[in-house]
Residue, then its C-alpha position, 0 to 999 in steps of 0.5 A: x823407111x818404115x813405110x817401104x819396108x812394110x810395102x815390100x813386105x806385103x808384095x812378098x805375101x803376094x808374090x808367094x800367094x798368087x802362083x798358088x791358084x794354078x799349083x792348086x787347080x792342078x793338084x786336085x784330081x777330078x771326081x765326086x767330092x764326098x759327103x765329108x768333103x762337102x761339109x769341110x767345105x761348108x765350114x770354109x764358106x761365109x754366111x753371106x755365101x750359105x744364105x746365097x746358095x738357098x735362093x733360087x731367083x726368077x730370071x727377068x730375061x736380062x741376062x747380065x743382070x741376072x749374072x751380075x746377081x749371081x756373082x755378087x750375092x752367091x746365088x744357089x739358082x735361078x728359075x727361066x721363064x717363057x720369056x728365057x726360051x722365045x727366039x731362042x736357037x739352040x746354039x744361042x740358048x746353050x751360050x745363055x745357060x753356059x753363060x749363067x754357069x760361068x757367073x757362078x762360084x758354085x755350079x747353078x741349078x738352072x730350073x724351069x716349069x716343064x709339066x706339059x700342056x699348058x704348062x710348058x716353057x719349051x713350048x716358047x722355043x719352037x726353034x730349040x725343038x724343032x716345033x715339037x709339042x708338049x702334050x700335057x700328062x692327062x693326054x699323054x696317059x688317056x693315049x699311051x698308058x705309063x709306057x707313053x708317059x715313060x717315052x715323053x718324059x725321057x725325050x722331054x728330059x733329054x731336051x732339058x739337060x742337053x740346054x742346059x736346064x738340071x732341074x725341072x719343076x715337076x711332076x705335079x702330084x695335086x690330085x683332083x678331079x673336079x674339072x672346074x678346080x685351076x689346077x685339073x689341066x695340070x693334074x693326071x686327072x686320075x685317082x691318087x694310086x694312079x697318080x702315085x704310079x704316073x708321079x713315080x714313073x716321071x721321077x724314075x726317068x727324069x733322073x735318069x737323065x740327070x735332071x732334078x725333079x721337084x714333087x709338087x705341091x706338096x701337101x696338096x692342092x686337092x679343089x683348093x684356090x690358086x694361091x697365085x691370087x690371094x690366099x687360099x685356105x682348106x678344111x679337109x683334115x689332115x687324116x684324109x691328107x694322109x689317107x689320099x693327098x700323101x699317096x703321089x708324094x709318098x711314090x715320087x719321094x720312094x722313086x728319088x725325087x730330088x725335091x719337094x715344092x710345098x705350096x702355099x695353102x693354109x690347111x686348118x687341122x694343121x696350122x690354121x696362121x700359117x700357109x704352108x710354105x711358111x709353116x714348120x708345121x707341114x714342113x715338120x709333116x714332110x720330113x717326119x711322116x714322109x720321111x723326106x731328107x733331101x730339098x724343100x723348096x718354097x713356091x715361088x714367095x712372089x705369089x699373091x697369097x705370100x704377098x697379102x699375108x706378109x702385108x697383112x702380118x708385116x712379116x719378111x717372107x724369105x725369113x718366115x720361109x727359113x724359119x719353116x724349113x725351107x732349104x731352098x727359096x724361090x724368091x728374087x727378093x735377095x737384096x733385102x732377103x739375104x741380110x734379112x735372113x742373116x741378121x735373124x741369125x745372129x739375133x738366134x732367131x734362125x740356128x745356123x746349124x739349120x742354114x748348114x743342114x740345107x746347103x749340105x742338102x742343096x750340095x749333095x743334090x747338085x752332086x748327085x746331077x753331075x755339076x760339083x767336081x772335087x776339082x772345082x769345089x775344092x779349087x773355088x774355095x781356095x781360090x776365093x780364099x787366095x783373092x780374099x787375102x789379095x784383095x787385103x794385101x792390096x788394100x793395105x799396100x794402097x793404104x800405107x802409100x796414101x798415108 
């Protein structure tokens, strides 16, 4: 009798708790949630969840893999590679990004490498741009100016947000001009005041178009090697950084960048351990010197350099990576990052109040792109709630049968 009653009981609950789904997806009007509201809903989400939403992963072209990840781990984003555009239709490269989108509890920033030249993934898809080329910036400046590089970013961004991609990672605003340096094809290949104006330029127009822009590599590759490689380190000191290598930085971050990608270069005057991707050091320079307060984000954690030093000092970089201040990861190691990440919280050695600090600014940036309606930030957190307390419910009510 006792048995029956408290089966009874639980289906009350849930008989009460399932129509509420549809009475607060229609009762929750259709706009911009605010910076309050964003921080109210934080607090409703689960450590696993904020952890999630600073992982940007790398796309392996499986698609649902890549959304059986997303589900699972509350993943923030994922980066598409070449591999992601090749014999794409437009048509079928639209369902791929709605499809991403669909997997997400909160809406993805879906990114890519769109710099020009021989960076440039749409290059892959001749189908999505009708065989369009994608010159690179040191072309499109020596043959149009400013006015050329405005018109190729606007119709480039255009592209991007209209298949689906928000967030770009580029411009680079690396100066060199030595032409033996892995970087100079990326580069303008001018000065840093002209670089300044081009990186500013490039900020203004993409955001326009409500696509995410991403100032990199912040402090500056300047001749130094390709970190993708190995580890690469620099002697300049940090006073000629902020005299030159800060300048582009400064512009883009002035014209509203939405993010700042720090490499990882190890630069001796500042932190001679750590490279900067890892160091709070640099991170400490962004925010304070440049005064940025939006998202920073790590290169990709892959690269060699990271791969050789987390060998070498037995470290977890996605831990290593937080504890620099990092808001975002691009890292595909969340499988062991995440509970990595979380334990280092509870053991006080990452505050949680930091991990609140850059979802807030990973939100706020994914807002100010159109992707978080009050409707659907609200509504998912309810939702979840409301199918958390099912999933007990049931649970318990298979318990109590079994016993």
């Amino acid at each position: 009798m006792k048995r029956k009653i408290e089966v009874a009981f639980l289906l009350g609950v849930l008989l009460l708790v399932l129509p509420l789904q549809n009475v607060v997806a229609k009762k929750v009007p259709e706009k911009t949630p605010t910076n309050k509201q964003l921080k109210t809903e934080i607090k409703q989400m689960t450590l696993d969840e904020k952890i999630g939403q600073m992982y940007v992963i790398s796309s392996t072209g499986d698609v649902q893999q890549a959304q059986a990840a997303i589900k699972d781990y509350h993943l923030g984003g994922i980066a598409l590679f070449g591999t992601d555009f090749e014999n794409q239709t437009r048509t079928q490269f639209k369902q791929k990004t709605s499809g991403l989108q669909k997997s997400a509890q909160i809406p993805l920033l879906i990114g890519t490498d769109q710099e020009g030249g021989e960076v440039s993934r749409l290059s892959q898809g001749p189908k999505l741009t009708n065989k369009r080329e994608f010159p690179a910036p040191q072309e499109v400046y020596q043959k149009k100016g400013l006015k050329g590089v405005t018109q190729e970013t606007k119709q480039t961004a255009k592209i991007l947000h209209d298949l689906g991609v928000n967030w770009n990672f580029a411009p680079v605003a690396d100066v060199t001009q030595n032409k033996d340096s892995f970087i100079y094809a990326r580069t303008l290949g001018k000065g840093y005041k002209k670089t300044g104006k081009y990186v500013g330029k490039v900020v203004e127009t993409t955001c326009k178009q409500k696509v995410a822009t991403s100032l990199k590599h912040f402090p500056g590759y300047g001749s130094t090697g390709d970190t993708h490689t190995g580890i690469a380190k620099t002697d300049r000191s940090l006073k000629d950084f902020k005299k030159n290598d800060f300048i582009p930085f400064k512009a883009g971050i002035n014209k509203g960048a939405d993010s700042v990608m720090v490499s990882h270069i190890i630069i001796s005057d500042v932190d001679p351990k750590l490279p900067a991707s890892l160091s709070p050091k640099v991170h400490h320079l962004l925010r304070q010197d440049l005064n940025f307060k939006k998202v920073i984000v790590s290169d990709d954690l892959s690269m060699g350099a990271i791969q050789d030093y987390s060998k070498q000092h037995r470290i977890n970089p996605d831990v290593a990576a937080v504890k620099a201040g990092n808001d975002i990861l691009l890292s595909s190691n969340y499988a062991d990052g995440i509970p990595a990440i979380k334990e280092a919280i509870q053991n006080k050695q990452i505050p949680e109040k930091n991990i609140d600090q850059s979802v807030y600014r990973i939100l706020k940036m994914k807002r100010n792109l159109g992707l978080l309606k009050e409707s659907r930030s609200s509504v998912m957190y309810s939702q979840s709630k409301i199918k958390k307390v099912t999933d007990i419910v049931l649970t318990e009510v298979r318990n109590i049968l079994n016993d």
